[in-house]
Rosetta silent file (secondary structure, phi, psi, omega in degrees, C-alpha in Angstrom):
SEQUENCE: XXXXXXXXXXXXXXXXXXXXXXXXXXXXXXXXXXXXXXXXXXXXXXXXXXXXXXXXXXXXXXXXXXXXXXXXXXXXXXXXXXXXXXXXXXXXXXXXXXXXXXXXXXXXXXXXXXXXXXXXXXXXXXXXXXXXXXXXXXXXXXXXXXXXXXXXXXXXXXXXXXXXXXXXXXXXXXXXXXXXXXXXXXXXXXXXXXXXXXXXXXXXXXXXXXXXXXXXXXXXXXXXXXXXXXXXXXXXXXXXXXXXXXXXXXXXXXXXXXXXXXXXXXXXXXXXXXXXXXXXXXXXXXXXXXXXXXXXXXXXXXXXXXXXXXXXXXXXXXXXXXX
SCORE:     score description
SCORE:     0.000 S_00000001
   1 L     0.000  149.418 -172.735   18.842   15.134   -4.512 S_00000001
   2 L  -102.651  175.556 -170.596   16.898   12.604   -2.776 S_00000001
   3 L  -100.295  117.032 -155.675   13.689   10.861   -4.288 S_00000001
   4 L  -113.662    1.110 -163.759   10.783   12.262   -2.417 S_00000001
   5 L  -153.381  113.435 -162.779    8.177   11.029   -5.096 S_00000001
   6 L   -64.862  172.712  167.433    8.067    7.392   -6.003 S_00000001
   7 L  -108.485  128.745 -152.540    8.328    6.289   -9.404 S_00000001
   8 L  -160.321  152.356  167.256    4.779    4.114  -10.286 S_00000001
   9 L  -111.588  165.309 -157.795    2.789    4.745  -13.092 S_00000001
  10 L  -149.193  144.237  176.052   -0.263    6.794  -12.920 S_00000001
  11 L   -63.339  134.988 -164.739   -2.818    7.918  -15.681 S_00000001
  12 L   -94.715  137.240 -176.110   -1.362   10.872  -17.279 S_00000001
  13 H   -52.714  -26.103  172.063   -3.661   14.073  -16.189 S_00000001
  14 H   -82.351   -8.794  156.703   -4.983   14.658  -19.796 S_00000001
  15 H   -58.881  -50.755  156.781   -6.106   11.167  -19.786 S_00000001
  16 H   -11.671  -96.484 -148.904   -7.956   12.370  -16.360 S_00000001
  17 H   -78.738   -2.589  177.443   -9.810   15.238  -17.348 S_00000001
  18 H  -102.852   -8.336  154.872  -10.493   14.046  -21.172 S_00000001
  19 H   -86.695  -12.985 -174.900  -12.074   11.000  -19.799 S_00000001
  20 H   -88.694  -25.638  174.120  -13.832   12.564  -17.186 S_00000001
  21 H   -65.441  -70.672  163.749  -15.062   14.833  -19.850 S_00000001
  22 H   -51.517  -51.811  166.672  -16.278   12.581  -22.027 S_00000001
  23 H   -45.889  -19.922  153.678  -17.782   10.409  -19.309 S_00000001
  24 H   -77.260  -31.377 -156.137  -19.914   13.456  -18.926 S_00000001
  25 H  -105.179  -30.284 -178.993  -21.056   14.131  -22.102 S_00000001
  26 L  -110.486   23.651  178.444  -21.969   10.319  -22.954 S_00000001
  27 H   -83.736  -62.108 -156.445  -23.280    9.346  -19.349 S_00000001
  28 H   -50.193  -35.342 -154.053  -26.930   10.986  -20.314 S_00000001
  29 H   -83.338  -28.168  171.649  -27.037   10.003  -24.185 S_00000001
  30 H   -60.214  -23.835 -162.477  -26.225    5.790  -22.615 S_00000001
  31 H  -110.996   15.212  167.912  -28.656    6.192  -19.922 S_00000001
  32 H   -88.404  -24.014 -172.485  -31.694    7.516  -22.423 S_00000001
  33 H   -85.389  -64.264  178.784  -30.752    4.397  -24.539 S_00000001
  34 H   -43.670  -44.880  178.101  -30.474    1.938  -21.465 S_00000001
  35 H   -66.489  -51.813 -161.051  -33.959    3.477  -20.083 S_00000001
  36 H   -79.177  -16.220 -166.215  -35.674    2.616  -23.550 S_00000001
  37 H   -87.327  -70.931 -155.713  -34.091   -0.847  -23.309 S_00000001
  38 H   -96.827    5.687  176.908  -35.413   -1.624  -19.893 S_00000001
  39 H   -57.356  -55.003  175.206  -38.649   -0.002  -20.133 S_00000001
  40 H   -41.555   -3.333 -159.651  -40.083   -3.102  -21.911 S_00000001
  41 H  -150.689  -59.482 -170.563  -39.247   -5.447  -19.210 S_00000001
  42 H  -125.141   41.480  165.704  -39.218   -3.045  -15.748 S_00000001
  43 L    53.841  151.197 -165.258  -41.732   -0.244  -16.869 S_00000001
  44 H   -62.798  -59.331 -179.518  -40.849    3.268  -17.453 S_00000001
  45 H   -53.240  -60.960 -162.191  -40.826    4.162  -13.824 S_00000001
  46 H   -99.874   -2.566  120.954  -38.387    1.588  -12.556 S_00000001
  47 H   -28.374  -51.572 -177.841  -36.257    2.218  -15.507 S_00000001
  48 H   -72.810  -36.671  176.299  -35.566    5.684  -14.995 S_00000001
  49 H   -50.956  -69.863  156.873  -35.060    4.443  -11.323 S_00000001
  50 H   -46.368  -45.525  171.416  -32.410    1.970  -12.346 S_00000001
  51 H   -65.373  -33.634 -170.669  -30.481    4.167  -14.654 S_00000001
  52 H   -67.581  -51.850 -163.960  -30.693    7.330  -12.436 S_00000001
  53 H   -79.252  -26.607 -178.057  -29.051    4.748   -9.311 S_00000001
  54 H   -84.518  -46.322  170.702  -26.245    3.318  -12.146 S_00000001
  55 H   -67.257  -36.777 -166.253  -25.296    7.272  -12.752 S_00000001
  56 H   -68.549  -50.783  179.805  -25.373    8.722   -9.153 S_00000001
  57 H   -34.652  -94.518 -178.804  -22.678    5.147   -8.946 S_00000001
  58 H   -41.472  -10.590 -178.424  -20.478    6.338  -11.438 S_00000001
  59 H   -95.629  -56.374  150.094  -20.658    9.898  -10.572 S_00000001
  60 H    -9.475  -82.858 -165.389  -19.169    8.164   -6.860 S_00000001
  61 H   -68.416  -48.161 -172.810  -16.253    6.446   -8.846 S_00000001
  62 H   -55.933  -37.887 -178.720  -15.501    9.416  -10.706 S_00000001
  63 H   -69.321  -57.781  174.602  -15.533   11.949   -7.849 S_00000001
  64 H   -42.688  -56.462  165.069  -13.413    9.312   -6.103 S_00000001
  65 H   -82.891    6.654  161.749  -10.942    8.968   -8.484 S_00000001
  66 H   -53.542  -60.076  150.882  -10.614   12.616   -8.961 S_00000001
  67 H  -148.713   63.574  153.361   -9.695   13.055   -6.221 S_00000001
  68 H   -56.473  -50.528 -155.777   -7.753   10.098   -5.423 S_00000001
  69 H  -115.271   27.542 -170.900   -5.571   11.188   -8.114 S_00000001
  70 L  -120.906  -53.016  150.312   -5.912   14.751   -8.542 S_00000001
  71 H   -13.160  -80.866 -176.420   -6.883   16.190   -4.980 S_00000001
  72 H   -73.118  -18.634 -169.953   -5.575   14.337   -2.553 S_00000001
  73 H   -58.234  -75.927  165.130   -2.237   14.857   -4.532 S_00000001
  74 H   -41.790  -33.633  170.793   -2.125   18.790   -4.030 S_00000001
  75 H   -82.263  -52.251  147.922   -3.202   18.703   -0.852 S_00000001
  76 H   -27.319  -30.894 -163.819   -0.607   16.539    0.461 S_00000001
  77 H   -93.585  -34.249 -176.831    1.946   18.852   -1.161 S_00000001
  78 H   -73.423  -57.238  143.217    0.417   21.907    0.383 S_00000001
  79 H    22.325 -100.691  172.109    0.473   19.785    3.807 S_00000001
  80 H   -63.677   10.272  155.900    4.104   19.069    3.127 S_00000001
  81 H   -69.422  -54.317 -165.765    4.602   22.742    2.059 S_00000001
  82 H   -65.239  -57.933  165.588    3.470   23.978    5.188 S_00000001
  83 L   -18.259  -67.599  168.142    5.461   21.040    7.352 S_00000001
  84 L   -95.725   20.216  148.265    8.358   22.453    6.044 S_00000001
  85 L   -60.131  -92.209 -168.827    7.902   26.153    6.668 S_00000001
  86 L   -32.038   10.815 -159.032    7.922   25.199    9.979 S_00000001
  87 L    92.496   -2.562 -163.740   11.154   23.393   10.022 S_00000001
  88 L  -107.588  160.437  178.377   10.706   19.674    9.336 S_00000001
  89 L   -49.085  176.235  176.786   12.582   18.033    6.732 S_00000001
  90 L   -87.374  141.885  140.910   11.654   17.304    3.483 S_00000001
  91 L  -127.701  160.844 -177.193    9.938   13.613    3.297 S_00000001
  92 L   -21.518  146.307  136.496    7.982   11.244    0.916 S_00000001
  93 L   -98.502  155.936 -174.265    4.894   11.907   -0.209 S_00000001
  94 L   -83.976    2.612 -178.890    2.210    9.942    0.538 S_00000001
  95 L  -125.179  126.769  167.568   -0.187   10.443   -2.582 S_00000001
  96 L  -116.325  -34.620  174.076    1.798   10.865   -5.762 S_00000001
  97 L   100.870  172.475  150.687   -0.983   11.758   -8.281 S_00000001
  98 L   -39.876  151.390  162.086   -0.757   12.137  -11.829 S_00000001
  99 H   -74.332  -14.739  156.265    2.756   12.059  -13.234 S_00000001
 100 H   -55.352  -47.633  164.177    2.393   15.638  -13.757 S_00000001
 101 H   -37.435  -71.004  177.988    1.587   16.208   -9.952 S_00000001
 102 H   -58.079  -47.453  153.834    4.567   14.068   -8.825 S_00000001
 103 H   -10.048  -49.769 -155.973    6.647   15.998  -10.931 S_00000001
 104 H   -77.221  -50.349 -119.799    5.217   19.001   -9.266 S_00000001
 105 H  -107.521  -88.507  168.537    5.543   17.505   -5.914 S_00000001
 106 H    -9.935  -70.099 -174.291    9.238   16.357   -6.441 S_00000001
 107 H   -57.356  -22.129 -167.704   10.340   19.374   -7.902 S_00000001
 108 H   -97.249  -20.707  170.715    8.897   21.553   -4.940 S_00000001
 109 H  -119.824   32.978  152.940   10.445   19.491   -2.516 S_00000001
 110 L   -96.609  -16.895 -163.285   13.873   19.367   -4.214 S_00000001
 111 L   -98.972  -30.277 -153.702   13.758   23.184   -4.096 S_00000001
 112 H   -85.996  -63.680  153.996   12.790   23.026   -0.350 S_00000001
 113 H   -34.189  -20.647 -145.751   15.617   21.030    0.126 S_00000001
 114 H  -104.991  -56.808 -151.176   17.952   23.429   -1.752 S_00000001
 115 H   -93.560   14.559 -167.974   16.963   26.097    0.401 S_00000001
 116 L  -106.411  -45.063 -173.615   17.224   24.282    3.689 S_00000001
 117 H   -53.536  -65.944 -173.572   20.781   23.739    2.635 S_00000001
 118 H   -53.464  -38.673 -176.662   21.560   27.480    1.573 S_00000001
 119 H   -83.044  -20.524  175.002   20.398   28.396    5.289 S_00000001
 120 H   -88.807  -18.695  160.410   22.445   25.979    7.358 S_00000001
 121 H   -42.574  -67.660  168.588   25.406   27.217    4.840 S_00000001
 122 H   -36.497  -78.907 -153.598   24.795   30.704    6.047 S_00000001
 123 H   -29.683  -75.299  150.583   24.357   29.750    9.557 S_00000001
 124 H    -0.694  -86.302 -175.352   27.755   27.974    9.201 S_00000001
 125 H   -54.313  -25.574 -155.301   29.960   30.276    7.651 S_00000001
 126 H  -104.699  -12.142  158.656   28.542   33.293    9.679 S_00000001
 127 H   -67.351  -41.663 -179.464   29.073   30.988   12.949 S_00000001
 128 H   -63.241  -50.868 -171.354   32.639   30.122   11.429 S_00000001
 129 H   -78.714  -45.342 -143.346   33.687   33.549   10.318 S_00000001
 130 H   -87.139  -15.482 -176.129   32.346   35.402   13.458 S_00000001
 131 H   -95.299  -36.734  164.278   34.197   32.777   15.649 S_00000001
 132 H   -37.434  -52.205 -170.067   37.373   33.011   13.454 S_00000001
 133 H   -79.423  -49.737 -118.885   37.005   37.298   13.921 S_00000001
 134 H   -84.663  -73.841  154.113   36.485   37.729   17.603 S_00000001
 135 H    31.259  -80.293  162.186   40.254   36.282   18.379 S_00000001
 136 H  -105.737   17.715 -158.896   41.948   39.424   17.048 S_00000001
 137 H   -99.990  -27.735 -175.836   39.162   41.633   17.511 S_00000001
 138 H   -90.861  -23.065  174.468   39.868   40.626   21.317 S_00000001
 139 H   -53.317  -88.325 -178.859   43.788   40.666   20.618 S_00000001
 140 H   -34.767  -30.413 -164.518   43.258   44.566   19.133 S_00000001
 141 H  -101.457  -22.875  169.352   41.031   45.807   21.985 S_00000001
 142 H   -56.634  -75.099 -168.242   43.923   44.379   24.733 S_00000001
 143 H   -38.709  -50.355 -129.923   46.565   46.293   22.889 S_00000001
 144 H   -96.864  -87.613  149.294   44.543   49.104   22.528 S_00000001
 145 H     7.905  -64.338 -178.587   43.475   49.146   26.608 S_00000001
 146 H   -53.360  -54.907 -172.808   47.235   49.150   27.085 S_00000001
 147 H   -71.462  -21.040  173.060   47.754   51.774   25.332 S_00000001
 148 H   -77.033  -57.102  174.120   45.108   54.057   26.581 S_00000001
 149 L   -71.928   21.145 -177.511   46.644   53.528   30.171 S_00000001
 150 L   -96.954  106.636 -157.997   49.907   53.971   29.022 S_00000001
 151 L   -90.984  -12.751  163.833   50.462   57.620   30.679 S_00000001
 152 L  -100.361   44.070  162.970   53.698   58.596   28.781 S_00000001
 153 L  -111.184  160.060  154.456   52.090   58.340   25.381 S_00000001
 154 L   -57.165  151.286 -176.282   50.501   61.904   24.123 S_00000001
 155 H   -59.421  -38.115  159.291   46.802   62.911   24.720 S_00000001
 156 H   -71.978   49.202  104.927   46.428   62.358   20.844 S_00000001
 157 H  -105.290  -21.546 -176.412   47.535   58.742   20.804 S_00000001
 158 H   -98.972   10.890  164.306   45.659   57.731   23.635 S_00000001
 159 L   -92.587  -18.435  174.369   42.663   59.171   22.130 S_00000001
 160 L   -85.670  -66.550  165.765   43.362   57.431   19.073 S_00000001
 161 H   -25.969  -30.194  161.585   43.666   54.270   21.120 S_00000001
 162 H  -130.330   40.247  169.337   40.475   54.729   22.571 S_00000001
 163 H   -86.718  -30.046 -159.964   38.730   55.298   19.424 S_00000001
 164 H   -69.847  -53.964 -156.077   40.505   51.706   18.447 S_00000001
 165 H   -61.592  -50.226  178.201   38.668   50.273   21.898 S_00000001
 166 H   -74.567  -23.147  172.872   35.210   51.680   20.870 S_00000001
 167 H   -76.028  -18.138 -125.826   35.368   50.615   17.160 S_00000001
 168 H  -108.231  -61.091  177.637   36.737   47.093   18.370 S_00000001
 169 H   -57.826  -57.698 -176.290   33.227   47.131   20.542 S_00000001
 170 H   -32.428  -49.208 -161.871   31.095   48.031   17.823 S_00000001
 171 H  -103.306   60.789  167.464   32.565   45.171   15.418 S_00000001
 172 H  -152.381  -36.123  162.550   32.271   42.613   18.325 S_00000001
 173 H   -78.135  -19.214  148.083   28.343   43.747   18.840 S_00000001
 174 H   -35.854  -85.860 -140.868   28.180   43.408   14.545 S_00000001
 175 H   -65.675  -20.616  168.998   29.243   39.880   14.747 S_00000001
 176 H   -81.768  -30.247 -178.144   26.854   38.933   17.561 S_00000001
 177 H   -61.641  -51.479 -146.064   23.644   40.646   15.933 S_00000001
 178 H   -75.274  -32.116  149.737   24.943   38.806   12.554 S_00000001
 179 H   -46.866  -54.064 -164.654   25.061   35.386   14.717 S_00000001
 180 H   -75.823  -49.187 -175.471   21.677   35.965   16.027 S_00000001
 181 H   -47.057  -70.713 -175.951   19.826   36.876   12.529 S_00000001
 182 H   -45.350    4.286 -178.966   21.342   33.690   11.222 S_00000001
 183 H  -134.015   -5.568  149.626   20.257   31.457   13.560 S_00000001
 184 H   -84.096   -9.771  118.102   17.221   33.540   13.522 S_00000001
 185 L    12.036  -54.298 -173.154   16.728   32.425   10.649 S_00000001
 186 L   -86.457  125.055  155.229   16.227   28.645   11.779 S_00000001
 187 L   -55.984   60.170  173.954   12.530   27.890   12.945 S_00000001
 188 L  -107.381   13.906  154.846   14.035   26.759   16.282 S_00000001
 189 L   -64.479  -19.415 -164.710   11.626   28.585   18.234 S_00000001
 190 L   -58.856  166.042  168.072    8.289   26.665   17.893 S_00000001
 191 L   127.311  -98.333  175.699    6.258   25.999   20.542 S_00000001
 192 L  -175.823  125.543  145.902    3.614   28.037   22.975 S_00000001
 193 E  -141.938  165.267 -176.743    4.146   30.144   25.952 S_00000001
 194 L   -69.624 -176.584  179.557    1.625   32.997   27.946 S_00000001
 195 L  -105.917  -20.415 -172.968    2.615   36.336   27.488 S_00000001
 196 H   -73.953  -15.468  166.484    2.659   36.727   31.503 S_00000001
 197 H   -85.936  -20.753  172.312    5.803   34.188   31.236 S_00000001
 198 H   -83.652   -5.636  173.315    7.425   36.100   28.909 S_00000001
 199 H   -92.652  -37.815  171.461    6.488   39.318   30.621 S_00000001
 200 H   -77.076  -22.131  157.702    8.196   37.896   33.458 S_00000001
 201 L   -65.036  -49.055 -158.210   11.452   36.917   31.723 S_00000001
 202 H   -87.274    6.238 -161.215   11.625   40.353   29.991 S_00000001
 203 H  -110.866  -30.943 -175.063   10.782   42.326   33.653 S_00000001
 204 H   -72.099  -39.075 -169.786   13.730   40.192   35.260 S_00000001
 205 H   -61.461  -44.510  171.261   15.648   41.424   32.552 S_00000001
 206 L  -131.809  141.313 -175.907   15.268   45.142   32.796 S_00000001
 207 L  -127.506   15.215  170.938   14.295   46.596   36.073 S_00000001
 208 L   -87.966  -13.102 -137.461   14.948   50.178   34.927 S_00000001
 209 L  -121.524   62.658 -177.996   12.000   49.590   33.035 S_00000001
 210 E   -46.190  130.545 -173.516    7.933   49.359   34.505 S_00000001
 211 E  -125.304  141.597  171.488    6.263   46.315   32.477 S_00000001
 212 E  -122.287  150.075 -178.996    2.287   46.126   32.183 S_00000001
 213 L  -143.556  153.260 -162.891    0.739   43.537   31.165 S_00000001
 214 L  -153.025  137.322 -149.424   -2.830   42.925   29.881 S_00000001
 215 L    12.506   82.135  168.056   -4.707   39.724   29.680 S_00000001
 216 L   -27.739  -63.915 -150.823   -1.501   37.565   30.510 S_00000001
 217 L   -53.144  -21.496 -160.987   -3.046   34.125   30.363 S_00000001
 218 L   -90.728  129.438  167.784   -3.036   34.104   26.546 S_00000001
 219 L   -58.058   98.152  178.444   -1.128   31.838   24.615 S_00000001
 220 E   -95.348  135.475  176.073    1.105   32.987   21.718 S_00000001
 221 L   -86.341  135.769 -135.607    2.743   30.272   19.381 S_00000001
 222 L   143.742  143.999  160.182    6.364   31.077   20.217 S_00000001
 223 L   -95.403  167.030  163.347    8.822   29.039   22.425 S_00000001
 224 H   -27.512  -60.802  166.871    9.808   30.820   25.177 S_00000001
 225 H   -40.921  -73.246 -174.927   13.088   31.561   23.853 S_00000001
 226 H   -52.662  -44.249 -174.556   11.919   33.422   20.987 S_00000001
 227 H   -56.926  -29.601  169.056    9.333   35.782   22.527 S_00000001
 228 H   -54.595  -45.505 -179.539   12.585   36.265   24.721 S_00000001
 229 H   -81.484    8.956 -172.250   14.498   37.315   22.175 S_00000001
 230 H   -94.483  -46.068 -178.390   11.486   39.579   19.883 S_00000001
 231 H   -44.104  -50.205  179.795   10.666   41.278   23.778 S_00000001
 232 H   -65.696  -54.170 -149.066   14.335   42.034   24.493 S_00000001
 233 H   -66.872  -48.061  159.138   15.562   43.465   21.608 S_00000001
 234 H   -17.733  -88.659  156.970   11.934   45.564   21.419 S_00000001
 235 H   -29.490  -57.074  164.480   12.713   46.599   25.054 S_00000001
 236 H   -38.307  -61.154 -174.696   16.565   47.610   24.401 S_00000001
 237 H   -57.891  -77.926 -166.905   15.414   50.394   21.848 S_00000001
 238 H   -22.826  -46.200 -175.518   12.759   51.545   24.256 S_00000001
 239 H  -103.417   22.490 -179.830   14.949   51.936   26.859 S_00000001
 240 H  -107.702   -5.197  176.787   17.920   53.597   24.976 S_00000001
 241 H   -95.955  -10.829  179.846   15.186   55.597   23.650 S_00000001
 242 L   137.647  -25.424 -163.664   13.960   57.062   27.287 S_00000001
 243 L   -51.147  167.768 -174.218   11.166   54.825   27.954 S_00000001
 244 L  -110.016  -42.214 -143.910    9.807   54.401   31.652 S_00000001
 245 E  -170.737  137.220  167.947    7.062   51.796   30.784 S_00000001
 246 E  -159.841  143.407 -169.214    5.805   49.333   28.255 S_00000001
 247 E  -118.315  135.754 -169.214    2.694   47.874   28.280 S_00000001
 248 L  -107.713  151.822 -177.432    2.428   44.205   26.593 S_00000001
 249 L  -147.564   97.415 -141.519   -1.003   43.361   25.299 S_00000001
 250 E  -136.021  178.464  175.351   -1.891   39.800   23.562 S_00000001
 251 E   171.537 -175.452 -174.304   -5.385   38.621   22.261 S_00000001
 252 L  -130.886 -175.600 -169.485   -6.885   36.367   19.582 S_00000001
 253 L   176.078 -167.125  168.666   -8.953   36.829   16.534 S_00000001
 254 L   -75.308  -26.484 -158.348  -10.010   35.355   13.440 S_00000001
 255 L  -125.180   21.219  148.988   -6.795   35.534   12.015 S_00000001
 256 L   104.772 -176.870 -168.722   -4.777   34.238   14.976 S_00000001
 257 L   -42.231  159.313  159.127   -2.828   35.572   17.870 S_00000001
 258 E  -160.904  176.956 -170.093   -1.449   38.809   17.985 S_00000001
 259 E  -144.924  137.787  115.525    0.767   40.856   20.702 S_00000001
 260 E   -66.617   73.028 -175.310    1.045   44.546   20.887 S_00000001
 261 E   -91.773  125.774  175.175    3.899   46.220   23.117 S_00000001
 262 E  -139.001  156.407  170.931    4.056   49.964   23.036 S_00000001
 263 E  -132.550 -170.790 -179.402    5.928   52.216   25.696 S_00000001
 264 L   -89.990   24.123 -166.410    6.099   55.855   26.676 S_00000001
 265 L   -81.466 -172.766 -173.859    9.215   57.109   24.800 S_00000001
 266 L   -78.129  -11.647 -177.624    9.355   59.895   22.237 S_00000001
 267 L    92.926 -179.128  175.500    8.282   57.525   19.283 S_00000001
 268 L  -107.773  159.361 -176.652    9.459   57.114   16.049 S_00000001
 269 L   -86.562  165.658  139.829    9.246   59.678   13.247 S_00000001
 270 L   -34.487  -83.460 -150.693    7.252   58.815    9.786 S_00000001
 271 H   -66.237  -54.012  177.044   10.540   58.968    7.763 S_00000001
 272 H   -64.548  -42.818 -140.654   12.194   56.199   10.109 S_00000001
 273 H   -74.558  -25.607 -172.362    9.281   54.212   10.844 S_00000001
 274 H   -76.715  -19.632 -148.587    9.704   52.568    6.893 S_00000001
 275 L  -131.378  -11.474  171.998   13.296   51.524    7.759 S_00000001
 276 L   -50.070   -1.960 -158.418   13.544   50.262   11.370 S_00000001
 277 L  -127.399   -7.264  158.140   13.224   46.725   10.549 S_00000001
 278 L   -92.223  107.139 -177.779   16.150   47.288    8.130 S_00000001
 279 L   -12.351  121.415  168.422   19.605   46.056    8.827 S_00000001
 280 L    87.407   -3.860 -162.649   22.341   48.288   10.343 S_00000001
 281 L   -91.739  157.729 -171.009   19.557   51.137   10.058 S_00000001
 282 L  -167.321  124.390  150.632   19.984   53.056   13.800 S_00000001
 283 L   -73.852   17.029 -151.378   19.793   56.504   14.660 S_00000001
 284 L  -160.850   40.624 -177.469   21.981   56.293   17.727 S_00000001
 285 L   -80.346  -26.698  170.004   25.353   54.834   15.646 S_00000001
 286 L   -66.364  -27.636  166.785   27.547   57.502   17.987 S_00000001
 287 L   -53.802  -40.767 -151.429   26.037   55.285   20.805 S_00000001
 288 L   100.049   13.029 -172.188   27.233   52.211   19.831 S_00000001
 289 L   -90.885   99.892  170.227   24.051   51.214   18.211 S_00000001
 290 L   -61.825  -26.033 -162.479   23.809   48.556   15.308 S_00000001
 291 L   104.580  -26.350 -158.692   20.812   48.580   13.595 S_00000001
 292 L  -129.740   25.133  124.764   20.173   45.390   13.923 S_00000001
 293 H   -15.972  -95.414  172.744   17.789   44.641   16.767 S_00000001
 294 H   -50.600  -25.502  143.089   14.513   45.164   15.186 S_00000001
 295 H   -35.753  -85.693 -174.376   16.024   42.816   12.052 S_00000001
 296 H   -17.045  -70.859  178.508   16.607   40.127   14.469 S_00000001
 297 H   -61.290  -26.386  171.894   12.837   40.219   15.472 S_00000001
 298 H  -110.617   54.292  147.744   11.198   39.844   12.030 S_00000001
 299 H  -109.821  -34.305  118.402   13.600   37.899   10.964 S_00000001
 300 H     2.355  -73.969  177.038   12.888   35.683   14.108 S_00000001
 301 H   -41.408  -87.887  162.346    9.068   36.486   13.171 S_00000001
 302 H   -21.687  -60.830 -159.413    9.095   35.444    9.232 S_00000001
 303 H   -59.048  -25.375 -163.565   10.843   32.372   10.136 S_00000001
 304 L  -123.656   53.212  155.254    8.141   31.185   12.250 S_00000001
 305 L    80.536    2.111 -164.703    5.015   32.313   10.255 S_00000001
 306 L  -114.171  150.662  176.067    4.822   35.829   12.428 S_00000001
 307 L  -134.793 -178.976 -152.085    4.867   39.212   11.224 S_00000001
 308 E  -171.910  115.950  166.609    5.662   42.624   12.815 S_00000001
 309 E  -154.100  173.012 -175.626    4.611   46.374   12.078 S_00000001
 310 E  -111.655  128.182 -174.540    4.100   49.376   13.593 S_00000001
 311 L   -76.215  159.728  179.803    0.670   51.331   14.449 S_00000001
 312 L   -89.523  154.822 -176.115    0.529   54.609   14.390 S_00000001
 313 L  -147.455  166.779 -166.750   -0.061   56.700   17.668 S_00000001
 314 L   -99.463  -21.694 -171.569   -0.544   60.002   19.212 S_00000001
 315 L  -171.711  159.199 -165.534    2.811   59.345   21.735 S_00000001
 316 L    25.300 -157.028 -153.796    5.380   56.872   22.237 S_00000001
 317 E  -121.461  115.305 -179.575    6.102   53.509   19.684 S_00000001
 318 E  -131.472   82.787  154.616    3.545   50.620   19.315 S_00000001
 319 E   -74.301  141.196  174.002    4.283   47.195   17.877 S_00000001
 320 E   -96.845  165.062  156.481    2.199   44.674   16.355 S_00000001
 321 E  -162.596  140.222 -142.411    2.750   41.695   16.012 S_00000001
 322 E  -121.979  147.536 -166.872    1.061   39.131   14.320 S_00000001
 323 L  -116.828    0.000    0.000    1.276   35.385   14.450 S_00000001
C-alpha cells in the first residue's frame, strides 16, 4: 500500500479537546483575577477592556488551531473522498490532523485503493475471458451454419443446428452486455453535454423511432458517450417493446440535473417494474433478449454519481434520472 498520510507528529486528539476544555473553564476564573490586578493601575473600565481583548485573542488561536488540526483534516478527506468517486487516484493528503485523523485518512484511502484495484481486476478478467470465449463461440456458430444448409441432413438435425446458431447468438450478446457493465463500471464518462446533442446521436441511431425533445439547451453532467450509451439501451427496450415515440425532457433543480425519457409503448407492469434494473431480468428471453440493458444504465449511472427510477404513469414507461 502506498503512504498517502505523512508520518509527523501531531498533538494527539485527546490532548486537543482536553486542553481546549480546560482552556475554557479557566479562561474566565484568570481573567477575573487579571482584571483585579490591573484595576489598580488602568481603572476598572480599561481593565475589563484589556482582559475582554486578551480572551476574544485566544478564543482566535484556539478556533484556529481547531481547526487547523481538527477541521481542515476531515474536510480534506471528504474532498479526497469525493475526488475519488469520480475516478481520480488516490493521492497525499494535504492536512494530516491529529494522529487519529491521519490514521483515519490513511486507512480510507488504502481501502479506496483496494477497491480501485478489485474493479480494474474485474474489468480485466471479464475483457480477458469474453475475448478468450468469442473464438469458439464463432468456431460453433460456423459449424452450425453449415449444417443448417446442409440439405441431406434430416429436418430434425437441422433444427437442432439452428437452435445451436441462436443459442451461440445469445451467449455472444451475454459477453458483450458483461463487457459493457464492466467497463461501466469505470467513471470514464465525465464530462457535460446538452440533451439536444444527445437527442441527436440517439435519433441518428434509430429512425424507426420519433424523438421529442424538450428544453434541449440544458446541460447534463455526462460525456457524450455515456448519455449515448444510458439513451440507447433505454431506446432498444422501447422499441422492442412497440414504441413509436419518446419524448426526452431535462431540467435543473435544487438537487441537480435530472432527465426524464418516457415513450408511448404498453409500459411496464408493477410486478416487473422492481426488477428491470436487475441483471439478466427480461421478459422477451424467446427474443433473444438479455436482461441486461437497463443494468448497464445504472450501473453507468452509480458510477458517475447518477441515479435512475421509474415514475409511475397512466400509459407507456417513464424514466428518471437523476444526476
Amino acid at each position: 500500500m502506498s503512504r498517502y498520510v505523512e508520518k509527523k507528529w501531531r498533538p494527539p486528539l485527546i490532548l486537543i479537546l482536553g486542553g481546549s476544555l480546560m482552556a475554557v473553564l479557566i479562561m474566565p476564573i484568570y481573567g477575573a483575577v487579571f482584571a483585579d490586578i490591573l484595576t489598580p493601575v488602568t481603572g476598572r473600565r480599561n481593565a475589563v477592556l484589556i482582559v475582554a481583548t486578551g480572551s476574544f485573542i485566544a478564543t482566535l488561536v484556539l478556533g484556529w488551531l481547531l481547526w487547523r488540526l481538527i477541521l481542515a483534516p476531515v474536510q480534506a478527506l471528504a474532498t479526497k473522498a469525493e475526488h475519488i468517486r469520480g475516478g481520480g487516484a488516490p493521492t497525499p493528503l494535504d492536512h494530516y490532523g491529529t494522529p487519529e485523523i491521519g490514521e483515519l485518512g490513511q486507512a480510507v484511502l488504502d481501502m479506496a485503493e483496494v477497491l480501485q484495484s478489485r474493479e480494474m481486476a474485474v474489468r480485466g478478467y471479464t475483457d480477458h475471458v469474453t475475448h478468450e470465449l468469442k473464438t469458439p463461440l464463432t468456431a460453433i456458430r460456423g459449424a452450425a451454419e453449415l449444417l443448417e444448409a446442409d440439405e441431406t441432413l434430416s429436418d430434425e438435425a437441422r433444427r437442432m443446428a439452428k437452435t445451436i446458431v441462436g443459442a451461440e447468438k445469445r451467449a455472444e450478446r451475454l459477453l458483450s452486455a458483461a463487457r459493457q457493465i464492466a467497463a461501466a463500471r469505470m467513471p470514464e464518462h465525465r464530462g457535460s453535454v446538452t440533451l439536444d446533442d444527445g437527442a441527436g446521436d440517439l435519433a441518428r441511431r434509430f429512425s424507426g423511432i420519433r424523438v421529442e425533445v424538450e428544453n434541449g439547451q440544458q446541460n447534463l453532467p455526462l460525456a457524450r458517450s455515456g448519455l449515448s450509451v444510458v439513451l440507447g439501451h433505454i431506446a432498444e427496450n422501447a422499441v422492442e417493446a412497440g414504441a413509436k415515440t419518446l419524448t426526452l425532457r431535462a431540467g435543473q433543480d435544487d438537487d441537480g440535473a435530472w432527465l426524464t425519457v418516457a415513450d408511448d409503448g404498453p409500459g411496464i407492469s408493477t410486478g416487473n417494474a422492481a426488477q428491470v434494473f436487475e441483471p439478466f431480468f427480461t421478459t422477451r428471453r424467446d427474443m433473444g433478449g438479455t436482461g441486461m440493458g437497463l443494468a448497464i444504465v445504472k450501473t453507468l449511472l452509480l458510477a458517475h454519481g447518477g441515479q435512475i427510477s421509474i415514475d409511475e404513469t397512466d400509459a407507456g414507461t417513464r424514466f428518471r434520472i437523476r444526476f
